[in-house]
LOVEX-579369 format. One line per 2 residues: their letters; for each residue x negated, y negated, z negated of N, C-alpha, C. Coordinates in steps of 0.02 Angstrom, whole numbers, plus 32768, in hexadecimal, padded with zeros to 4 digits. Layout:
BEGIN
A) X,Y,Z,X,Y,Z,X,Y,Z; ...
This chain:
BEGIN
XX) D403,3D43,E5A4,D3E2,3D03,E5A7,D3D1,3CF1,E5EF; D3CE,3CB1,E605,D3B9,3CA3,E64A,D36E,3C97,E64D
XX) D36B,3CAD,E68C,D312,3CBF,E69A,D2FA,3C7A,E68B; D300,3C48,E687,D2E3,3C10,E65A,D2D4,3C1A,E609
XX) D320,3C28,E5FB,D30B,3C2B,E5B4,D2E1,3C57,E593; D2E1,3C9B,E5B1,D2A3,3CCA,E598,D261,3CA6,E5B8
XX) D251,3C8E,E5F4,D217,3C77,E606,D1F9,3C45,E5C2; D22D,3C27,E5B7,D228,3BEB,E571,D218,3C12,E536
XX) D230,3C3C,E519,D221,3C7A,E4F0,D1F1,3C9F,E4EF; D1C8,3CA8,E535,D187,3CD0,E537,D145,3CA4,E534
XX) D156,3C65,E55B,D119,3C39,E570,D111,3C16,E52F; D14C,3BF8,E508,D156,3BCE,E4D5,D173,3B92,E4C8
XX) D1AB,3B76,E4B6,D1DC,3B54,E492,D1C6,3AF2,E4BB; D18E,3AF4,E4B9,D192,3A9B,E4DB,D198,3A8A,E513
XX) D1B6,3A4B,E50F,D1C4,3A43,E55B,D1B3,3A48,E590; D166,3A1D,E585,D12E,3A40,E5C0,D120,3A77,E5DF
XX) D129,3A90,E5AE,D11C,3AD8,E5BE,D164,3AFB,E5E3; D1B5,3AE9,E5DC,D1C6,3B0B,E60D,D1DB,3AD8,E63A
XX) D1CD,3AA8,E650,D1CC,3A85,E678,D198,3AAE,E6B8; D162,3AA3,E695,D128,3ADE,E6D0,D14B,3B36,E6D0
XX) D189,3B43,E6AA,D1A5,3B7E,E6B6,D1B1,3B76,E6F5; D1F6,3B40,E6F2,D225,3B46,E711,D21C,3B27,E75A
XX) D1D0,3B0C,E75E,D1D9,3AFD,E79F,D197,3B20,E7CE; D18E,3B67,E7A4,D15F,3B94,E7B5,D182,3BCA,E7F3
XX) D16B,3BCC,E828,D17E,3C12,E84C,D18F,3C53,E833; D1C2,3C63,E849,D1BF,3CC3,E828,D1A2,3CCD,E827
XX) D191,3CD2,E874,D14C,3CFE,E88B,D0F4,3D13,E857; D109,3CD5,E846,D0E0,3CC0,E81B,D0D0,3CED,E7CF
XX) D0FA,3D08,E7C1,D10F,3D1C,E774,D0E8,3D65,E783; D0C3,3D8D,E738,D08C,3DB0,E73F,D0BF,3DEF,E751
XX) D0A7,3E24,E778,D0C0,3E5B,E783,D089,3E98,E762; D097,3EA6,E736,D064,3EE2,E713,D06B,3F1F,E72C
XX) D032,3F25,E748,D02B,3F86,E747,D035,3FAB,E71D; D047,3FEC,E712,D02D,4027,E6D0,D001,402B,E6C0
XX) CFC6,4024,E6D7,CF9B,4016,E6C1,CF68,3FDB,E698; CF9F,3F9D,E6B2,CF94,3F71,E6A6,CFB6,3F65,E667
XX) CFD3,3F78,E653,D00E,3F81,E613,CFE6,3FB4,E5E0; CFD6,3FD9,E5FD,CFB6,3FFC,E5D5,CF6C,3FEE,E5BD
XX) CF4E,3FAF,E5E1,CF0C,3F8D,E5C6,CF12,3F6D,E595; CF60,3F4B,E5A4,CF88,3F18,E563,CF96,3F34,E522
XX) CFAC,3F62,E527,CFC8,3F87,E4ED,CF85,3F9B,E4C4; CF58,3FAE,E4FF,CF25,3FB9,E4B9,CEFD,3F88,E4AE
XX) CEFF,3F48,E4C7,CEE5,3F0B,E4A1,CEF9,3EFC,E46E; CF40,3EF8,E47C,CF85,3EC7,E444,CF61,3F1A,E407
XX) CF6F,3F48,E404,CF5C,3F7F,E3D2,CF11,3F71,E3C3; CEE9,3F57,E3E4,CE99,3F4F,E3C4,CEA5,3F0D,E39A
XX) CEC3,3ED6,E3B0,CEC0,3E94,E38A,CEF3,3EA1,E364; CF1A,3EDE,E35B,CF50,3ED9,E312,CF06,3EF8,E2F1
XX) CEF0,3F2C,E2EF,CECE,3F5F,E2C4,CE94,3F29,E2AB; CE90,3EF3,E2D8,CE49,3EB5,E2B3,CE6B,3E74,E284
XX) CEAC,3E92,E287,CEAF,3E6C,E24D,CEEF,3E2D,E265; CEDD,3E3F,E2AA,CF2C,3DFD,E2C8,CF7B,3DF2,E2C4
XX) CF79,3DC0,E2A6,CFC6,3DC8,E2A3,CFFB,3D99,E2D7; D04A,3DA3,E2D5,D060,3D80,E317,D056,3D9F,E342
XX) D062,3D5C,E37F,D064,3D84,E3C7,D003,3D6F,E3D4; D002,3D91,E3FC,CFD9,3D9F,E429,CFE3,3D78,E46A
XX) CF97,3D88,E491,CFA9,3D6D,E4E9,CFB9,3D9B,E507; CFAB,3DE2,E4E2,CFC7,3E12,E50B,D005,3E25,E4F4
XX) D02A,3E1D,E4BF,D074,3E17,E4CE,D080,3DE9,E4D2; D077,3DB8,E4E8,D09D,3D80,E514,D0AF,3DA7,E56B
XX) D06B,3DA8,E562,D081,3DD1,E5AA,D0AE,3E16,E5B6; D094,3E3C,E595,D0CC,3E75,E59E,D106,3E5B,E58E
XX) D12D,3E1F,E565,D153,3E0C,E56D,D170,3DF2,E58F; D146,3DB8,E5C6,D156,3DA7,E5FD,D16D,3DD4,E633
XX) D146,3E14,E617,D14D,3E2E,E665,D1A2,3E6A,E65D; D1AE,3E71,E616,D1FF,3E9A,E618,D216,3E4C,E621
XX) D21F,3E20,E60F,D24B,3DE3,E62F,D250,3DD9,E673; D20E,3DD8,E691,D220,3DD3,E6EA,D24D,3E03,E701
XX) D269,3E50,E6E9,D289,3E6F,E71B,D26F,3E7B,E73A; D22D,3E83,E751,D207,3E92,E776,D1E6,3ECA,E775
XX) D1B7,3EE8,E7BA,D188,3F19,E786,D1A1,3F71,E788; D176,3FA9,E781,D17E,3FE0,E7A2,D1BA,3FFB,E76B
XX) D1E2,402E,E763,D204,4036,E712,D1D9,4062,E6E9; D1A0,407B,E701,D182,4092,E6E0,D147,4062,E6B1
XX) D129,4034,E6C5,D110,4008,E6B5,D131,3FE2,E681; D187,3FD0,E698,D1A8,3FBC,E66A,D1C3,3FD6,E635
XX) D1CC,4011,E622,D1E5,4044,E605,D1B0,4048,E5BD; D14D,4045,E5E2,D138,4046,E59A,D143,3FFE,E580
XX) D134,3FD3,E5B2,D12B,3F88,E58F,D15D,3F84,E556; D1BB,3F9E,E582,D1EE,3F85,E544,D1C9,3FB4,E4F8
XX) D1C6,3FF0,E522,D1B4,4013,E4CC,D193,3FFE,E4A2; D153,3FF1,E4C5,D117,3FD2,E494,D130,3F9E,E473
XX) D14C,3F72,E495,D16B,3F33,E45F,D18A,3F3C,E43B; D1BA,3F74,E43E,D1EE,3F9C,E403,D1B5,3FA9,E3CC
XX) D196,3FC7,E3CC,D159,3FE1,E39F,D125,3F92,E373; D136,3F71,E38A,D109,3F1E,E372,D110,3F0C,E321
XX) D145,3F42,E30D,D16B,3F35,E2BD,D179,3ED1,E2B5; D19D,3EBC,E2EB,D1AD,3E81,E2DE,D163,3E56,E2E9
XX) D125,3E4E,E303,D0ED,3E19,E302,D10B,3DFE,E350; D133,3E10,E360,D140,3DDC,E3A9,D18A,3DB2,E38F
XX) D1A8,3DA6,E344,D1DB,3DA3,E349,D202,3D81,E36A; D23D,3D4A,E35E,D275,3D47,E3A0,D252,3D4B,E3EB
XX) D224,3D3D,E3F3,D211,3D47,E448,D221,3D82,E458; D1F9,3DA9,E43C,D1FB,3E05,E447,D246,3E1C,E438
XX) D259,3E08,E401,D2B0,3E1B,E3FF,D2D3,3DFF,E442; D2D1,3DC5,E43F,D300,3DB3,E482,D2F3,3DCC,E4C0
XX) D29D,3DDA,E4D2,D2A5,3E08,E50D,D2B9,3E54,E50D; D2AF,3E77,E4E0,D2B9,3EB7,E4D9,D30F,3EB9,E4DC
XX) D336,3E8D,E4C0,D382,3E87,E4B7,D39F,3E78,E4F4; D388,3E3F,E512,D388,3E35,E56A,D377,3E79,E5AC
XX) D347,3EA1,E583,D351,3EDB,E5C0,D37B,3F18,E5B4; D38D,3F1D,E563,D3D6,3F51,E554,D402,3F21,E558
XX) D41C,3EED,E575,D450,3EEA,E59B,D459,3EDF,E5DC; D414,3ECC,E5F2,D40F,3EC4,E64B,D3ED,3EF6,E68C
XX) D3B8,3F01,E656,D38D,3F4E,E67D,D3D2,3F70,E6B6; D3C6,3F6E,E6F1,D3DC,3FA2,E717,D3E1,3FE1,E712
XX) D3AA,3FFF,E706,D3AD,4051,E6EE,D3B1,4054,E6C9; D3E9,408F,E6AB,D3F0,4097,E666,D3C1,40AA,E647
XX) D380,40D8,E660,D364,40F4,E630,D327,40A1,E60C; D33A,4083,E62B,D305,4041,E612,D322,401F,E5DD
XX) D379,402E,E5F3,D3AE,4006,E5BF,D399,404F,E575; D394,4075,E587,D38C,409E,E54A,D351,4096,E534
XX) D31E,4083,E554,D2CD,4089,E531,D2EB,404A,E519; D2FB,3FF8,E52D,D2F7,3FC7,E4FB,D324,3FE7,E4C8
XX) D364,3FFC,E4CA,D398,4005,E498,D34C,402D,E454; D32C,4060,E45C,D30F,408B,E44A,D2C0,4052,E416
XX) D2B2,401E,E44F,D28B,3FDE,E42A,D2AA,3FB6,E3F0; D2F9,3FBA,E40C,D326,3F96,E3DE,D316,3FB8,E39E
XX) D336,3FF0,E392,D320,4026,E36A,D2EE,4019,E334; D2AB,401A,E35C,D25E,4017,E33B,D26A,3FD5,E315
XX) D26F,3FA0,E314,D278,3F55,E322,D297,3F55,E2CF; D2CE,3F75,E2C6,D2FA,3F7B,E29C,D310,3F2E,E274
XX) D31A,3F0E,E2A7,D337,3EC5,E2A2,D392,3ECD,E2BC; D3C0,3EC0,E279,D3F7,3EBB,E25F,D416,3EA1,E2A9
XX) D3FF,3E64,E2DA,D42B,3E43,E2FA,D437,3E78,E33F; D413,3EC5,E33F,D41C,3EF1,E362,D45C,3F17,E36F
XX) D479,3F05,E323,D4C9,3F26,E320,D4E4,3F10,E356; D4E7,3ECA,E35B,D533,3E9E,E371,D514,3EC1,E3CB
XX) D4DA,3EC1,E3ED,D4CB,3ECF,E425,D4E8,3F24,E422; D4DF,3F55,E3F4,D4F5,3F9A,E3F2,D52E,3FA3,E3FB
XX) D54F,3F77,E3DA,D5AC,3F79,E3EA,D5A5,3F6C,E433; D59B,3F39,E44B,D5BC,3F33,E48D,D59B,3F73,E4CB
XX) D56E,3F81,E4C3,D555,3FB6,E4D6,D574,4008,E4DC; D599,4005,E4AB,D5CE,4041,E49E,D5F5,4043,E4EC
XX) D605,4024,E4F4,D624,4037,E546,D5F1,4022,E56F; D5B5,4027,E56D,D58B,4039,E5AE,D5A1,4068,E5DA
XX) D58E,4056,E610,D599,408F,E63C,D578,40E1,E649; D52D,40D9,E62D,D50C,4101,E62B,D51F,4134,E5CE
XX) D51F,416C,E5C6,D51D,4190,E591,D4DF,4192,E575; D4B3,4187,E57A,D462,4177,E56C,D467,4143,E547
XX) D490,410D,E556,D486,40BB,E536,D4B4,40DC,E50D; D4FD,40CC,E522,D528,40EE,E4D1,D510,4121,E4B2
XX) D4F0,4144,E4B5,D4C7,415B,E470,D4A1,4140,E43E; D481,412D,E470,D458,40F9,E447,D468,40C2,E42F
XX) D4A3,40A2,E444,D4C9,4067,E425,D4D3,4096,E3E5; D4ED,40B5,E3EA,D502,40E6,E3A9,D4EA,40E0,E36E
XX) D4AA,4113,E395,D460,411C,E35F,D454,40DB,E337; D460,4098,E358,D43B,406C,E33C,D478,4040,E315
XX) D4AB,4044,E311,D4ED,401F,E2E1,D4D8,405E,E2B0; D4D5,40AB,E29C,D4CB,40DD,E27F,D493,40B0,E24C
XX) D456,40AC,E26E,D418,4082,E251,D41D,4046,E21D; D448,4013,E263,D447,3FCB,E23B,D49B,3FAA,E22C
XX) D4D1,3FCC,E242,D514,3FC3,E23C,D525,3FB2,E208; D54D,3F72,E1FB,D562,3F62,E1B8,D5B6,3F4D,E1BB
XX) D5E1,3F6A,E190,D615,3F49,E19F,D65C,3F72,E1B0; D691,3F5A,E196,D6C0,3F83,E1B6,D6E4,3F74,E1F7
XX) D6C9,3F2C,E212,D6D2,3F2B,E268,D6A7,3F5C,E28A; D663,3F52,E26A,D639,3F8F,E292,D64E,3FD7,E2A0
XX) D66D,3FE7,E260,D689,4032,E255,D6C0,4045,E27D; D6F1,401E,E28D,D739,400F,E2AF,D70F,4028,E2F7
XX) D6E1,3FF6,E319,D6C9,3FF7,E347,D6B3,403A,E365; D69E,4041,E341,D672,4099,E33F,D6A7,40CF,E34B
XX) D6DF,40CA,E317,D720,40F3,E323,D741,40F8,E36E; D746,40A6,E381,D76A,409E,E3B9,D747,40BC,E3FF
XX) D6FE,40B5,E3F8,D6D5,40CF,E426,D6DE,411F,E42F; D6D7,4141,E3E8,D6C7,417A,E3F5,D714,4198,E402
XX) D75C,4176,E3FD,D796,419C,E417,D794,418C,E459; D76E,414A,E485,D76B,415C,E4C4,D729,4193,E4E8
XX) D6F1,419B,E4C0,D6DD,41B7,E4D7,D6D5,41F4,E4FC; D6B2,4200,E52C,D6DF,4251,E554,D680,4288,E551
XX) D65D,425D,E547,D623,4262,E54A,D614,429B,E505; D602,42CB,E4FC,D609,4301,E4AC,D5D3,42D5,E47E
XX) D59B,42C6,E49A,D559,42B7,E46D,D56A,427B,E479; D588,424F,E489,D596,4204,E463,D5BD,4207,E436
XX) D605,422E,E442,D644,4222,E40B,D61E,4243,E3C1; D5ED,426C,E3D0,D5C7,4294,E38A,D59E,4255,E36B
XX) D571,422D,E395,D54E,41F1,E381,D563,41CC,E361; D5B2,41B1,E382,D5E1,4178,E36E,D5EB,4181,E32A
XX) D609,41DA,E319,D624,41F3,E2EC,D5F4,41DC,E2BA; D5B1,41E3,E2CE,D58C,4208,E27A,D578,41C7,E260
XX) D57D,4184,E29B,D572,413C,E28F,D596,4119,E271; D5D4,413E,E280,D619,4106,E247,D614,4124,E1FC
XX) D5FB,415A,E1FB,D5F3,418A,E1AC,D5C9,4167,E194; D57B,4159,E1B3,D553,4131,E1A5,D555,40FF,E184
XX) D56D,40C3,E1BB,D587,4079,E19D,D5AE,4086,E165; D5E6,40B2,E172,D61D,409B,E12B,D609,40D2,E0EC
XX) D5D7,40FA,E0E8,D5BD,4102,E0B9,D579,40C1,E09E; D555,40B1,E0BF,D53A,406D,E0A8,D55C,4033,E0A4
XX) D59F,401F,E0C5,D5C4,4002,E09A,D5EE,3FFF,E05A; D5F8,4046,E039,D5FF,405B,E007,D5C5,405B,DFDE
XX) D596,4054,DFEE,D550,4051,DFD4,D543,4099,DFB6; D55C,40DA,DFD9,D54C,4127,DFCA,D50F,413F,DFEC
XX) D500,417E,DFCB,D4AD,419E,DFF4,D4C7,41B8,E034; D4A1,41B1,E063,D4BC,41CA,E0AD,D4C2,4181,E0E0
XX) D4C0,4158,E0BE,D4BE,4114,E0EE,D478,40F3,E0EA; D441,4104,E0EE,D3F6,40EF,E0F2,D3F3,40B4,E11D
XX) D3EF,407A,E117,D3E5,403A,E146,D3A5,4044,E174; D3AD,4035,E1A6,D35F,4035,E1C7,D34E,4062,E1F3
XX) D329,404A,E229,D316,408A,E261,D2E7,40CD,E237; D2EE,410D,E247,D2CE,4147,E226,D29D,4131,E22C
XX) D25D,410F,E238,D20F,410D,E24E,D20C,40FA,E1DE; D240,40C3,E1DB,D244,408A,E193,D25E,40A8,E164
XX) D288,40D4,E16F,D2B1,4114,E13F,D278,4133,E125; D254,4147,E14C,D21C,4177,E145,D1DC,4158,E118
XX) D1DE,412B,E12F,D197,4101,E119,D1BD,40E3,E0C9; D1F2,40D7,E0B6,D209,40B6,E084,D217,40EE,E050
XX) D212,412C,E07C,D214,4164,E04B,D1EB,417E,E026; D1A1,4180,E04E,D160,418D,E034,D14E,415E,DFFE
XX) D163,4115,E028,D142,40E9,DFE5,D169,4104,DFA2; D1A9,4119,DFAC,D1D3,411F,DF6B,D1A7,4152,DF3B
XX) D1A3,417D,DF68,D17D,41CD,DF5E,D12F,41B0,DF42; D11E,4190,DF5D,D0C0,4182,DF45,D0D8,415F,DEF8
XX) D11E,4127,DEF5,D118,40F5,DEB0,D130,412F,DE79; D146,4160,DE93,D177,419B,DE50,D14C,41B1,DE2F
């Protein structure tokens, strides 16, 4: 997305409002400390636990601030996570930024913490970003592209995909990822046991409830 359009995405949808985006200074745009991220996170977690739902002002901001590109990677590293963890109350805003830094993040390991938010998030439109991700450059991201078509992969383009990756792969623990991801999908496309939809956090939690209704 262009740094407008997430600015439009974080601040909010009317005109006014990115009109005063777009004719705002960089300079200008918040740069969060770790610490300062970490004041956020436990606000946005005090006003979920009172009862709040949606976004917050404090994920607006931690959102703003993985959109700027800006910012220490450590600082950025919890922000993407924490938003991975939101179970969807930031939705498309928080999706589109978290999706914008697993494909733009410079360091891989940031492209792997969003890929890893993607994950948590367990929103379907994560596939089509996991495929293209398969030829990342980093082995950290193609894993995790992996992990997460394994998760949310539907389809026998998806499955093809996965194949084709893992005969180029040279990498041992991706072509094993790729592998156990195309078994995955095309056993839940068969609709057999062994294809569980959903990041493990939802596997888990959908299991208990099963386990508490038996």
């Amino acid at each position: 997305y262009p740094d407008d359009r997430l600015a439009a995405l974080v601040h909010g949808s009317n005109a006014a409002e990115r009109r005063k985006l777009q004719a705002a200074d960089p300079e200008d745009t918040e740069v969060l400390s770790l610490e300062l991220v970490d004041r956020l996170m436990d606000e946005d977690a005090e006003s979920e636990a009172d009862g709040t739902t949606g976004l917050t002002d404090a994920l607006r901001r931690l959102a703003a601030f993985v959109a700027s590109g800006q910012g220490q990677p450590g600082a950025r590293r919890n922000a993407i996570a924490y938003l991975g963890g939101t179970a969807g109350r930031g939705g498309d805003l928080v999706f589109d930024v978290i999706a914008s830094a697993f494909k733009n993040e410079r360091a891989a390991g940031l492209r792997r913490t969003a890929g890893d938010a993607l994950s948590d998030l367990g929103d379907e439109r994560a596939a089509g970003l996991a495929t293209a991700a398969l030829a990342d450059r980093s082995t950290l991201v193609r894993w995790r592209a992996a992990r997460i078509l394994g998760e949310l992969g539907e389809g026998v383009a998806v499955t093809a995909a996965l194949k084709q990756a893992q005969f180029d792969e040279k990498a041992f623990e991706c072509a094993f990822e790729m592998k156990d991801a195309a078994r995955k999908v095309a056993l839940r496309s068969e609709g057999r046991d062994g294809g569980a939809r959903g990041p493990m956090w939802k596997q888990i939690q959908d299991g208990l409830a099963e386990g508490d209704a038996a």
